[in-house]
C-alpha positions as CSV (number, residue, x, y, z in Angstrom):
1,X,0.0,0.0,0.0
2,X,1.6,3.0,-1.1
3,X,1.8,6.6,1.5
4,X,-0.2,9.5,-0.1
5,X,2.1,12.3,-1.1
6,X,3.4,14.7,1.3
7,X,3.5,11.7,3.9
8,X,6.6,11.7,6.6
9,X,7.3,7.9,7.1
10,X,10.4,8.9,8.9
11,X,8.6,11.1,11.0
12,X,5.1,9.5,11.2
13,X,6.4,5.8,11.7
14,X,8.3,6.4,14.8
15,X,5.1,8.7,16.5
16,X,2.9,5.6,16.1
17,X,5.8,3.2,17.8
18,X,6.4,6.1,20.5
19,X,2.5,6.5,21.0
20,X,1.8,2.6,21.0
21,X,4.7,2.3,23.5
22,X,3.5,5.2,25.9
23,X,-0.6,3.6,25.3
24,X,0.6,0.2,26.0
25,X,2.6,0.6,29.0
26,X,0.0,3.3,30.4
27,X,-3.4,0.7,29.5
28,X,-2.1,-2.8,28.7
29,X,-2.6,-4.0,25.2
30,X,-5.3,-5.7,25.5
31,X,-7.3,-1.7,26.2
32,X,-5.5,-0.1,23.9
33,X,-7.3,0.1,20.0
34,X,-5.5,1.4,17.1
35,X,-8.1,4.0,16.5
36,X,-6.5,5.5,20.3
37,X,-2.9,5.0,18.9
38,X,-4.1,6.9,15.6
39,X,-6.1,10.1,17.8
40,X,-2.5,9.9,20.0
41,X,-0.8,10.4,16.7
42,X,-3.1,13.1,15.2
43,X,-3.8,10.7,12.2
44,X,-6.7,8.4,10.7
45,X,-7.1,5.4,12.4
46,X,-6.5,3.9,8.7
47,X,-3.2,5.7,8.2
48,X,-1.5,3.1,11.1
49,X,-1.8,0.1,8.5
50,X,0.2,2.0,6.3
51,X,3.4,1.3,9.0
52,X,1.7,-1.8,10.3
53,X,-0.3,-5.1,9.6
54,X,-1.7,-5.2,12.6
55,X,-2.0,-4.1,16.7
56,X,-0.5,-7.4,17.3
57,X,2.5,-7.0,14.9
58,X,2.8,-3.6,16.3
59,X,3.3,-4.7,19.7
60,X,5.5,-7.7,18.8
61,X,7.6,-5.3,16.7
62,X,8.1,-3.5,19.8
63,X,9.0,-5.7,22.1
64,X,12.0,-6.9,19.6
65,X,13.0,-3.6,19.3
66,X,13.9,-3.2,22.9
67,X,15.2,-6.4,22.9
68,X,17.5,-5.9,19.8
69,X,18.5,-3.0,21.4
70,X,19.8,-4.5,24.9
71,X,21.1,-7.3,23.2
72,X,23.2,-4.6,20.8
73,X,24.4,-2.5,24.1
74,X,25.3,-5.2,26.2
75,X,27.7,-6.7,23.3
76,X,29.4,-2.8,23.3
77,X,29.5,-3.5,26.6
78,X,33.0,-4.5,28.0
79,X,32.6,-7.3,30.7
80,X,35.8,-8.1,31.6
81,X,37.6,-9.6,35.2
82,X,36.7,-12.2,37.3
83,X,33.0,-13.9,36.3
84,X,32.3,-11.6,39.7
85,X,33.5,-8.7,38.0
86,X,31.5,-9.6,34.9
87,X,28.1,-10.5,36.8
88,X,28.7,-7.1,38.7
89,X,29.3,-4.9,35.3
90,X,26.0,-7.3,33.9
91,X,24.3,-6.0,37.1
92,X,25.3,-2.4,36.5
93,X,24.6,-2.3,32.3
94,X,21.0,-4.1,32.8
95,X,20.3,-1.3,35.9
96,X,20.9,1.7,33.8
97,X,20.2,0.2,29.9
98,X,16.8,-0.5,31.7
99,X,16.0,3.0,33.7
100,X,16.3,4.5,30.8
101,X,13.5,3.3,28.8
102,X,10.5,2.0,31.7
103,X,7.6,1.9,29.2
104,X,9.8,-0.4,27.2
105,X,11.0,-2.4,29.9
106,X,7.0,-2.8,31.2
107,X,6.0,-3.9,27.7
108,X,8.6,-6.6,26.8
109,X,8.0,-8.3,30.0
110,X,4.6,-7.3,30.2
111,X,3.0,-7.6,27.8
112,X,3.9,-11.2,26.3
113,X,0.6,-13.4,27.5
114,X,-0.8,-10.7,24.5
115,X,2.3,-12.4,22.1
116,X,0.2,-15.0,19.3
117,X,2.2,-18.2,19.1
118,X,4.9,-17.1,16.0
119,X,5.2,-13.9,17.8
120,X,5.9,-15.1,21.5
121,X,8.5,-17.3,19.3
122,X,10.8,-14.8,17.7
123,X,10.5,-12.7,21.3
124,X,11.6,-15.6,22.8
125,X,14.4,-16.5,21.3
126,X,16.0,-13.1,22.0
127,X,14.9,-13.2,25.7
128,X,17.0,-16.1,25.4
129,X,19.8,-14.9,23.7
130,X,19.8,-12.2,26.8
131,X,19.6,-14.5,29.3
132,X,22.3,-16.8,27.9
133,X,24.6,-14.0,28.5
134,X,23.9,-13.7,32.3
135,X,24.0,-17.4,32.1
136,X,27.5,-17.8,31.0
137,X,28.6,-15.8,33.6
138,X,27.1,-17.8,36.1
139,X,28.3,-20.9,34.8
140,X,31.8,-19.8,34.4
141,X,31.3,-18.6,38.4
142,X,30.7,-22.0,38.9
143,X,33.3,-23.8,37.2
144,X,36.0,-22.1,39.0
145,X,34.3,-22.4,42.2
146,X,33.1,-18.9,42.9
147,X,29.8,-18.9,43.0
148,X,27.6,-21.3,45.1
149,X,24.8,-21.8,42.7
150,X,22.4,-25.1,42.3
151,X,21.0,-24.5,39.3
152,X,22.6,-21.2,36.9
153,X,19.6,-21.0,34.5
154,X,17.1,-20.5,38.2
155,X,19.5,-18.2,39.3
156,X,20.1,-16.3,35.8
157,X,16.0,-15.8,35.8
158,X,15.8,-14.7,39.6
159,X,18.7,-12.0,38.9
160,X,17.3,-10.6,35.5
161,X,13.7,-10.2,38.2
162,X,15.5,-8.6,40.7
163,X,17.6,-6.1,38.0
164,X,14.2,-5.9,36.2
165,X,12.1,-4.7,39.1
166,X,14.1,-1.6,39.8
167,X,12.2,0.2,36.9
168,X,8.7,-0.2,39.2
169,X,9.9,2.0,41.8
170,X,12.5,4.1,41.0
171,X,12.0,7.8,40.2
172,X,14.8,10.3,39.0
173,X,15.3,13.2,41.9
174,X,15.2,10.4,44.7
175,X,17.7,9.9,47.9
176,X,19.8,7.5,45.6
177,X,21.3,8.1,42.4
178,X,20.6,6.1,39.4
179,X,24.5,5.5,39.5
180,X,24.2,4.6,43.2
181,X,21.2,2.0,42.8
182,X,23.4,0.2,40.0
183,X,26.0,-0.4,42.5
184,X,24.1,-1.8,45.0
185,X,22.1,-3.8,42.8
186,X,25.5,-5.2,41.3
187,X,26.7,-6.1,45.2
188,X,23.4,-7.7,45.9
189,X,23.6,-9.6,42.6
190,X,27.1,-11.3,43.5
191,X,26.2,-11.9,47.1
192,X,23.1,-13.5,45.6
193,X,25.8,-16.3,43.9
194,X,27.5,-16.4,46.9
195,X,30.6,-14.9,45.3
């Protein structure tokens, strides 16, 4: 389907992503119609097909975008040391990647009971690919006896909870820093292993 003329696709596209984003995280999905994404947008509720299929591909589209994103940081990221320093620098990146972008955060882990089969799929796989890396940390932790874990994939999801949750309470101008929280987060991450 082609845009009419004088269309901004560069401009446009990313409002509707931005608006679905703030809608989603704000409502849930599931209360959240395209013809509210389009009034958000200032656009007919028929313009959104021209950027998506659907809602559905919309939020999946979404959700791999933060994902692709993390997954994209954290490999710029230099984790280097002991697997104590690395769990501690994961600690720190995942803190501060993720208070930077709540309404993402809220909707990737969310909003996936709202995920059809093929799209819960292809969002899975990267979840995975995320949580590998925390994983191979943990593992390597183990293998030189450092950390005290039973099982690393348990442990690998109870950490990425506990690094998650700090975008449900924290708010910029409180007593700690956003600096200071990643630090204790990272210390309570490797006394969590034992290390």
């Amino acid at each position: 389907m082609a845009r009419k003329t004088g269309s901004h696709s560069d401009i446009t596209g990313p409002r509707i992503r931005a608006a679905a984003l703030r809608l989603f995280a704000r409502h849930g999905y599931a209360a959240v119609s395209m013809r509210q994404i389009a009034a958000e947008v200032g656009v007919q509720a028929g313009a959104l097909y021209l950027y998506t299929p659907d809602k559905q591909t919309l939020l999946a589209d979404l959700m791999a975008e933060h994902l692709e994103q993390v997954l994209a940081a954290l490999a710029a990221e230099p984790l280097a040391g002991t697997p104590a320093d690395r769990l501690a620098g994961f600690a720190r990146f995942h803190v501060g990647f993720h208070l930077e972008r709540p309404e993402a955060v809220f909707v990737a882990y969310m909003e996936l009971r709202n995920l059809d089969p093929d799209n819960f799929a292809r969002i899975e796989t990267l979840r995975r690919a995320y949580e590998a890396q925390l994983e191979a940390i943990l593992r390597d932790g183990v293998a030189a006896g450092l950390f005290r874990i039973p099982d690393t994939k348990l442990a690998t999801l109870a950490l990425i909870a506990m690094l998650t949750g700090v975008t449900t309470w924290y708010r910029e101008g409180g007593r700690l820093s956003r600096a200071d929280v990643a630090e204790i987060y990272a210390d309570m991450a490797r006394k969590a292993v034992g290390a």
